[in-house]
C-alpha positions as CSV (number, residue, x, y, z in Angstrom):
1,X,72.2,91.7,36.7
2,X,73.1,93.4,39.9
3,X,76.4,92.2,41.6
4,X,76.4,90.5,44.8
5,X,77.7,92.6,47.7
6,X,81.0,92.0,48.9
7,X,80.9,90.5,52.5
8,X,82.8,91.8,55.1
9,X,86.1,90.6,56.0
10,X,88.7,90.5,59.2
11,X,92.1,91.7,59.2
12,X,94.7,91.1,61.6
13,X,96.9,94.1,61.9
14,X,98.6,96.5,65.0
15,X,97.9,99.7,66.0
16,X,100.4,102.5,65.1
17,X,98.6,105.3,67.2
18,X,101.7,104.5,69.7
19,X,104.8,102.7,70.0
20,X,103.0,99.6,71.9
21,X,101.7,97.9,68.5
22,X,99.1,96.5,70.2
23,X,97.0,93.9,67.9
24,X,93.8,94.8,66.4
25,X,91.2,93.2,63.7
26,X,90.0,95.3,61.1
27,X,87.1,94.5,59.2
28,X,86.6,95.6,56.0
29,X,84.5,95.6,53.2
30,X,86.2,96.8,49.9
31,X,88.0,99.9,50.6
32,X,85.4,100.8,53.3
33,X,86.8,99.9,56.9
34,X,83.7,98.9,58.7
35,X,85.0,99.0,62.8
36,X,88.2,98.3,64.3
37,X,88.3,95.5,67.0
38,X,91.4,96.1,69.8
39,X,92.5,96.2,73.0
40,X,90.6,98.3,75.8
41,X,92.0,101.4,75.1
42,X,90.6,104.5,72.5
43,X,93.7,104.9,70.9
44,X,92.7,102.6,68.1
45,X,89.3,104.3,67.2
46,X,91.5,107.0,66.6
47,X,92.8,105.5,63.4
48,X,89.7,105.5,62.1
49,X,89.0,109.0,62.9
50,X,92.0,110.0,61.3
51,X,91.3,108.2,57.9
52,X,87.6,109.2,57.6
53,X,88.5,112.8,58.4
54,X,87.0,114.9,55.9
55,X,90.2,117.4,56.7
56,X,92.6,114.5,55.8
57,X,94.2,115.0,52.5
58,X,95.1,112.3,50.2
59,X,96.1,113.7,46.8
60,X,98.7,116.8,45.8
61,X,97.6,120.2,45.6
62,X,99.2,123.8,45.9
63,X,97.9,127.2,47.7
64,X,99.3,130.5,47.8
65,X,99.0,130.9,51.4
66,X,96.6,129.8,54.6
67,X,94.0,131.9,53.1
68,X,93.5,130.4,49.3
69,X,91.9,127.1,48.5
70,X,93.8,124.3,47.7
71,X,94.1,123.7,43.8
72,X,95.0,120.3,42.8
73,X,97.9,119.4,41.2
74,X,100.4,116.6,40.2
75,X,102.8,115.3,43.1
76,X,105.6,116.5,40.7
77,X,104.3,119.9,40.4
78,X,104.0,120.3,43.9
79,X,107.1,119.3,45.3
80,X,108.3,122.0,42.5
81,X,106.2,124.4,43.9
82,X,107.5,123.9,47.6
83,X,110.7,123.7,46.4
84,X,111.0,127.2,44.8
85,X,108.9,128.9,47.7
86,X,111.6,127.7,50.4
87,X,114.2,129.2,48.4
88,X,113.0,132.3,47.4
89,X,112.1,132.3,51.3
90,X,116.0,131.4,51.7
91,X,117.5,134.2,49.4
92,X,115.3,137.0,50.8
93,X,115.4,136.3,54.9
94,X,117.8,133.3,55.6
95,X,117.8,130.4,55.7
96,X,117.4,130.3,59.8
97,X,113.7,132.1,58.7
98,X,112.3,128.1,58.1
99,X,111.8,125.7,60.6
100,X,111.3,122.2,59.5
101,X,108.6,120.7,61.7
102,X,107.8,116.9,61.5
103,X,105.0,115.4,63.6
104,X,104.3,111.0,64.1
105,X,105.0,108.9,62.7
106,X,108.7,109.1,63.1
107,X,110.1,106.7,60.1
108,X,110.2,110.3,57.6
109,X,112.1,112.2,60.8
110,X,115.9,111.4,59.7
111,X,115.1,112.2,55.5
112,X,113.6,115.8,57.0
113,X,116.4,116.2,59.3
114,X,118.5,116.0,56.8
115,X,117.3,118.5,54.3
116,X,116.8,121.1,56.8
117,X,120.6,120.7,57.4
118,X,121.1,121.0,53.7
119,X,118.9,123.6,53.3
120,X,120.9,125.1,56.1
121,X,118.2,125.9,59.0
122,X,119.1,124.9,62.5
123,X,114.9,125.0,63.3
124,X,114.6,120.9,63.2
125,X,111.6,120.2,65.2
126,X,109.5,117.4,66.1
127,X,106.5,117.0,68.8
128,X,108.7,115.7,71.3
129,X,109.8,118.9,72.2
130,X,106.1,118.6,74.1
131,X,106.0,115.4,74.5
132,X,108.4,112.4,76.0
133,X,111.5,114.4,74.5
134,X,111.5,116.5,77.2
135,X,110.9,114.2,79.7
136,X,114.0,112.4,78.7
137,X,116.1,115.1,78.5
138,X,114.4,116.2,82.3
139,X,115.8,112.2,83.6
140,X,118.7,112.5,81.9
141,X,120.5,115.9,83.6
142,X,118.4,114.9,86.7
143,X,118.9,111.4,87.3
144,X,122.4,110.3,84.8
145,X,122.4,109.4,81.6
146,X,121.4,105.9,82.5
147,X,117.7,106.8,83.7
148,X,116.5,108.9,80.8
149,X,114.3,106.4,79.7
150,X,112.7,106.6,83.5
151,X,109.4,105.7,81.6
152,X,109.8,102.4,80.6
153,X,110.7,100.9,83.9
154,X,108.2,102.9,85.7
155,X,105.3,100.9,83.9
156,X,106.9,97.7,84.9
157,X,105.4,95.8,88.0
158,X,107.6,94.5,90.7
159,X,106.6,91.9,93.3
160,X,109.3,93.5,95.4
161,X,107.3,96.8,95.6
162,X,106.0,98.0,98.4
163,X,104.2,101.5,97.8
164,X,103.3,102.7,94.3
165,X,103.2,106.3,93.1
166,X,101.3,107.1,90.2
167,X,101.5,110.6,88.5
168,X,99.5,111.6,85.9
169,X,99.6,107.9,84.4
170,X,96.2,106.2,83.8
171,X,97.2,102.5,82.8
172,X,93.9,101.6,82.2
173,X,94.3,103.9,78.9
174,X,97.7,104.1,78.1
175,X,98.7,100.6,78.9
176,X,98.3,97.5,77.6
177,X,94.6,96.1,79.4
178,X,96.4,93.1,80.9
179,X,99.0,95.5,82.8
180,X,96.5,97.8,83.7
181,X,94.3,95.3,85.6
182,X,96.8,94.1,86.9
183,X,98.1,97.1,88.6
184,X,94.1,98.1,89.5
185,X,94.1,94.3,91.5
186,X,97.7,95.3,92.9
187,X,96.0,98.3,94.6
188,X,94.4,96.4,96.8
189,X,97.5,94.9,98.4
190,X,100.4,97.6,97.9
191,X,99.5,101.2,99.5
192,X,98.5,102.9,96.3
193,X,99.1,106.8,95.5
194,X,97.7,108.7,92.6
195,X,98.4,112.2,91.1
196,X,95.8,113.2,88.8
197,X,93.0,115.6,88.3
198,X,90.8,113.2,86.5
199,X,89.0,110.3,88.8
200,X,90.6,107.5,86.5
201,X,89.8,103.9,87.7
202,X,93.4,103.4,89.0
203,X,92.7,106.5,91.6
204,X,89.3,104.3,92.1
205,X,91.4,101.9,93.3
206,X,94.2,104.1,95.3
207,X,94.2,104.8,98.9
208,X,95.1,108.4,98.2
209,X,94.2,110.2,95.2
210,X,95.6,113.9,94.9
211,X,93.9,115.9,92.6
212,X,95.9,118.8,91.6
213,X,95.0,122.3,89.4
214,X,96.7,121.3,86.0
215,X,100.1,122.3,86.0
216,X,101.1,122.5,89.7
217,X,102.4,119.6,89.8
218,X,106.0,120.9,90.6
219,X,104.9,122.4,93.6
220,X,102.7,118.8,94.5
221,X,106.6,117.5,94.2
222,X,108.1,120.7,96.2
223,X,105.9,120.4,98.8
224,X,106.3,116.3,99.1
225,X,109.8,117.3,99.6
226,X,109.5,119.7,102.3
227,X,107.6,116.9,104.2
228,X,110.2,114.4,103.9
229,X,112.8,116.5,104.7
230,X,110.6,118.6,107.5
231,X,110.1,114.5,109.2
232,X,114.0,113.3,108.5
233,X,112.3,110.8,106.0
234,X,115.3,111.5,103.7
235,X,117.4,108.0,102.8
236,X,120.1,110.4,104.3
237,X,123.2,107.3,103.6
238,X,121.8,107.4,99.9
239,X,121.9,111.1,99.7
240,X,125.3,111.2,100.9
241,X,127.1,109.1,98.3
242,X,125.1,109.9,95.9
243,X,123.3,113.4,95.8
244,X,125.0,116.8,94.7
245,X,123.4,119.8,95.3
246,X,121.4,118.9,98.4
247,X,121.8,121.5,100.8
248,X,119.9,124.4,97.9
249,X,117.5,122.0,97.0
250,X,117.1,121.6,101.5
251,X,116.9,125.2,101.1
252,X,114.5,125.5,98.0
253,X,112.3,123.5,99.4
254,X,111.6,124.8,103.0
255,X,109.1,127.3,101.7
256,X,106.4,124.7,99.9
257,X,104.8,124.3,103.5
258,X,101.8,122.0,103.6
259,X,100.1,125.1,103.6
260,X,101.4,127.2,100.7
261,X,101.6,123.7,98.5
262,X,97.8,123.4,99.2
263,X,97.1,127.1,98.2
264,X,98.9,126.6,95.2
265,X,97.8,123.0,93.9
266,X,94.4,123.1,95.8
267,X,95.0,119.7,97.7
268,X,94.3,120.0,101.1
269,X,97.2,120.1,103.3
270,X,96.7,117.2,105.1
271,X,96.3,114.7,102.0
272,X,100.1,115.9,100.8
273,X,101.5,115.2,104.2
274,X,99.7,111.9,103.8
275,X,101.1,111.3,100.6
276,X,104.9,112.1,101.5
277,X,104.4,110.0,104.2
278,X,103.2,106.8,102.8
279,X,106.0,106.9,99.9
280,X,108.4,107.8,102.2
281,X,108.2,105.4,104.6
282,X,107.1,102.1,102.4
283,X,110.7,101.5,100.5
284,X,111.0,100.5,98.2
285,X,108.6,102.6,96.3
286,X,107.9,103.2,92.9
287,X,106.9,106.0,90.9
288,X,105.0,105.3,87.5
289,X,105.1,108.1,85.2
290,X,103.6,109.4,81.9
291,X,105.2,110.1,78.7
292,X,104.9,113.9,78.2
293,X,101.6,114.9,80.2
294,X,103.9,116.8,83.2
295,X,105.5,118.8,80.6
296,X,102.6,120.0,78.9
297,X,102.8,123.4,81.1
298,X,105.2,126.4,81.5
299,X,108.0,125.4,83.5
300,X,106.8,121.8,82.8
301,X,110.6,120.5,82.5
302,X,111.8,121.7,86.0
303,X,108.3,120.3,87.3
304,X,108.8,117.0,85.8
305,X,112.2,117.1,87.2
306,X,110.9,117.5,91.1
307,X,108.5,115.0,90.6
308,X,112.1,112.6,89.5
309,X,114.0,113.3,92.2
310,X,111.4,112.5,95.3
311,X,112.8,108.6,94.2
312,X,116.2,110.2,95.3
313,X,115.4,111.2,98.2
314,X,114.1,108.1,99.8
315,X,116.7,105.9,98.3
316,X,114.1,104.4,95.7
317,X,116.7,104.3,92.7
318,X,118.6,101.0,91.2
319,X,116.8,98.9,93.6
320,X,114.5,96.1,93.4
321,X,110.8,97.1,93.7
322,X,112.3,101.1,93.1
323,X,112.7,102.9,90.1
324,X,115.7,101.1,87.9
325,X,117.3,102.0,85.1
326,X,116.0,100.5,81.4
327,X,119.6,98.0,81.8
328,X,118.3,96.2,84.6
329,X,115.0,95.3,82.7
330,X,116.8,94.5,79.8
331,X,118.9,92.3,81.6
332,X,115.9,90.4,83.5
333,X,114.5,90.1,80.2
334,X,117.1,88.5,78.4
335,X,117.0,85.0,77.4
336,X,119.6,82.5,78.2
337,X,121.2,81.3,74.8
C-alpha cells in the first residue's frame, strides 16, 4: 500500500538573517521547507538559500589542507584533529600566528573569545570589523560615547523633523515594510535627500538624489562641509560650546570646492551645493544612516566619520527632529509603571 503524502504545513517563526526578528511563516512538508512567507524584504529568502546550499556542511569531517577533500569523520575525532593542528601550529610559530575568526550569528562569539585568549592569540576577530563595529567605534570618538549607537535613532521617524538625510540606507530593504513606507509617504511632505548610487524607491521619492562613485562618500561629506561653512550655514552658538577642533577641520575642508568634490564623486557640482543647502537650512534635520555599507572602502572609518559630523555642524544633535542619542529613545519608549 503506498502511504499518503504528508500535506504541507505552516510555521510561525522570525527571521535571524538580522537583529530585527522580523516574523515569518514557514511551510514545510517533512523535513523539506517548501517557501518562506515574510515581510517585504529579501533577507528571509536568504535562509533558505543558506540551508539548501549544496556548499553548506552539516556533518564532521577533516582535510589536510584547502587543497584535499573533505573525509568524514566523527565530531569527536574532529575536534581532536583541530585541536592538535592549532598546537603544533602554536609550538612551531606562536601563538600570535592564529587568528580566531567568528562570523553571525553572534551567541558562539564569547565561548571563541575565550579560547583564543587561552590559547593565547590576541587575533580575535569578527565581521564587524567591516561591518557596524566600525561604525560604532567611528560615532563613538566622533560624536561621545553616548552617540555610538547613531544607527538606531537615525531609523526612527520624528514628526518634529524637518529635512531628512538619507545615506546609503534603503529602508524599503533594510527596514521593517511599515517604516519604510512610511518614510517613502513622508517624502512627500519633508524635503527629502538621498546618498546612494543605486536608484532605490526612497531616492524615487527624494527631492535630491546624489549618486556618488562607491566609496567617495567622504569627500560627498567634505565637500557638504565646505558649502556650509563657504555660506556661514554653520550652527556657529552650537559649535562654540560644543565643537573642538574646528578651526583644522575649517581648514581641511576649504579645498573640497564644489568643483573638486564633483570630480572626485562624479555629482555635479551644483546638486552638492543643493544638497548642503537644503540640510543646512531646514533644522532640525536628520541623517538616517546604514549599518556598515560607508565603511566598506579604504579609509571607510574617517569617511563615515565626515558624513557624522555634518549633524554638528548645523546644530542637528540631542534635539527633537535631529539626530539623538539611543537614551532619549529609550526614554520616550519607556512605559509608565
Amino acid at each position: 500500500m503506498t502511504a499518503r503524502p504528508e500535506e504541507p504545513r505552516s510555521i510561525y517563526s522570525t527571521c535571524y538573517m538580522c537583529t530585527d526578528d522580523c516574523p515569518i511563516t514557514v511551510v514545510t512538508r517533512g523535513d523539506e521547507v517548501l517557501s518562506i512567507e515574510h515581510p517585504d524584504c529579501v533577507r528571509a529568502e536568504g535562509m533558505l538559500e543558506q540551508r539548501e546550499s549544496p556548499l553548506r556542511r552539516v556533518r564532521s569531517g577533516v582535510r589536510s589542507s584547502l587543497h584535499d577533500p573533505w573525509r568524514p569523520s566523527s565530531t569527536p575525532e574532529a575536534v581532536s584533529f583541530a585541536a592538535e593542528r592549532l598546537l603544533d601550529l602554536r609550538e612551531r610559530y606562536g601563538p600570535q600566528s592564529i587568528a580566531f575568526v567568528s562570523g553571525f550569528t553572534k551567541e558562539a562569539r564569547p565561548y571563541l573569545q575565550r579560547l583564543a585568549h587561552c590559547f593565547g592569540s590576541p587575533h580575535y576577530l569578527t565581521e564587524s570589523s567591516c561591518c557596524f563595529g566600525s561604525c560604532y567605534v567611528a560615532a563613538s570618538v566622533t560624536l561621545g560615547r553616548e552617540y555610538a549607537y547613531f544607527l538606531g535613532p537615525s531609523r526612527k521617524r520624528s514628526a518634529e523633523t524637518k529635512c531628512r538625510l538619507f545615506w546609503t540606507s534603503n529602508p524599503t530593504e533594510s527596514r521593517l515594510p511599515s517604516e519604510g513606507r512610511d518614510l517613502i509617504r513622508d517624502a512627500s511632505e519633508v524635503p527629502t535627500i538621498v546618498v546612494d548610487p543605486r536608484r532605490t524607491p526612497i531616492a524615487e521619492a527624494a527631492q535630491l538624489h546624489l549618486q556618488p562613485r562607491p566609496g567617495t562618500d567622504g569627500a560627498l561629506a567634505l565637500g557638504m562641509a565646505q558649502v556650509i561653512f563657504a555660506e556661514g550655514l554653520e550652527d556657529g552658538e552650537f559649535l562654540k560650546e560644543f565643537a573642538h577642533g574646528l578651526a583644522p577641520f575649517r581648514k581641511y575642508v576649504e579645498a573640497f570646492t564644489p568643483e573638486k568634490t564633483a570630480f572626485i564623486t562624479g555629482i555635479p557640482a551644483k546638486d552638492i551645493v543643493g544638497a548642503a543647502r537644503v540640510y543646512a537650512t531646514s533644522p532640525p534635520a536628520q541623517i538616517t544612516i546604514s549599518a556598515s555599507s560607508t565603511t566598506h572602502h579604504s579609509n571607510g572609518f574617517q569617511s563615515h566619520r565626515a558624513i557624522l559630523l555634518l549633524s554638528a555642524l548645523c546644530g542637528n544633535l540631542d534635539v527633537p527632529g535631529g539626530n539623538r542619542p539611543w537614551g532619549h529613545r529609550l526614554l520616550e519608549n519607556s512605559i509608565d509603571l
